[in-house]
Structure formats: structure tokens, C-alpha cells
C-alpha positions in Angstrom: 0.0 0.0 0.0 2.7 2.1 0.9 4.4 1.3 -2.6 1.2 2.6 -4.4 0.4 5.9 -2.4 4.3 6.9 -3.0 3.5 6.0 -6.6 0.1 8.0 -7.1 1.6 11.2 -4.9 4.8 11.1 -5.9 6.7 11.3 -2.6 7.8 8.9 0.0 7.2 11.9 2.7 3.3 12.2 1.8 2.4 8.6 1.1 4.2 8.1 5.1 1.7 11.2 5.7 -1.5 10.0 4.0 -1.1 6.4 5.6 0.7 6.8 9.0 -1.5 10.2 9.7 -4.2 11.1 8.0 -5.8 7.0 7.3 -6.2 6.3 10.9 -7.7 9.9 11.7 -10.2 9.2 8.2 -10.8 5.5 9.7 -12.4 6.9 12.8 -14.6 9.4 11.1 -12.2 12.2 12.6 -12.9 14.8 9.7 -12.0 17.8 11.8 -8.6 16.3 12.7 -7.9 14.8 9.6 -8.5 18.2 8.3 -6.3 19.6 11.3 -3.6 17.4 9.8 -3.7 18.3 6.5 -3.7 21.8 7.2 -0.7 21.5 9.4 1.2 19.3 6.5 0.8 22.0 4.5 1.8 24.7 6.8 5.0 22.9 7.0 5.2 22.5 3.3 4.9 25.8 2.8 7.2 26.9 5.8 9.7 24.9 4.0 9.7 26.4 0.9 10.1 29.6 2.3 13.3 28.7 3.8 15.0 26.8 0.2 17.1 29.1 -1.8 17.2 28.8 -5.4 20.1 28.1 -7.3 
């Protein structure tokens, strides 16, 4: 499974995300947490691009 979510989203960093995170949040119905989550990711994300230089 892990093999195919890296596949579809093209990063070993978000499949870990989608199945060690945001699957077990989703699995229990915990929309507003899996939300939380995904917001979070993102922040990161974006946080991190912030800080990479360009070269």
C-alpha cells in the first residue's frame, strides 16, 4: 500500500503522511482532525519552501 500511495503522490514523505496520519484519523470518522492534519502538512510545506534558496 505504501508502494502505491508513494507512486500516485509522488513522494515517500506524503504517502508516510497519508497512511501513518491522515488513514487512521479518516478511519475513525475524525474529519475535523484529519483536516487539522492536512492543514498542518501544509503549513510545513509551505514553511519549508520559504526557507530553500534557489540556485
Amino acid at each position: 500500500m505504501r508502494n502505491i500511495a508513494k507512486d500516485i503522490l509522488g513522494s515517500t514523505e506524503l504517502a508516510n503522511f497519508a497512511i501513518d496520519e491522515l488513514l487512521p484519523l479518516l478511519t475513525k470518522g475524525d474529519i475535523d482532525e484529519a483536516n487539522a492534519a492536512i492543514n498542518e502538512n501544509y503549513m510545513q510545506f509551505k514553511k519549508g519552501l520559504r526557507n530553500a534558496t534557489i540556485s
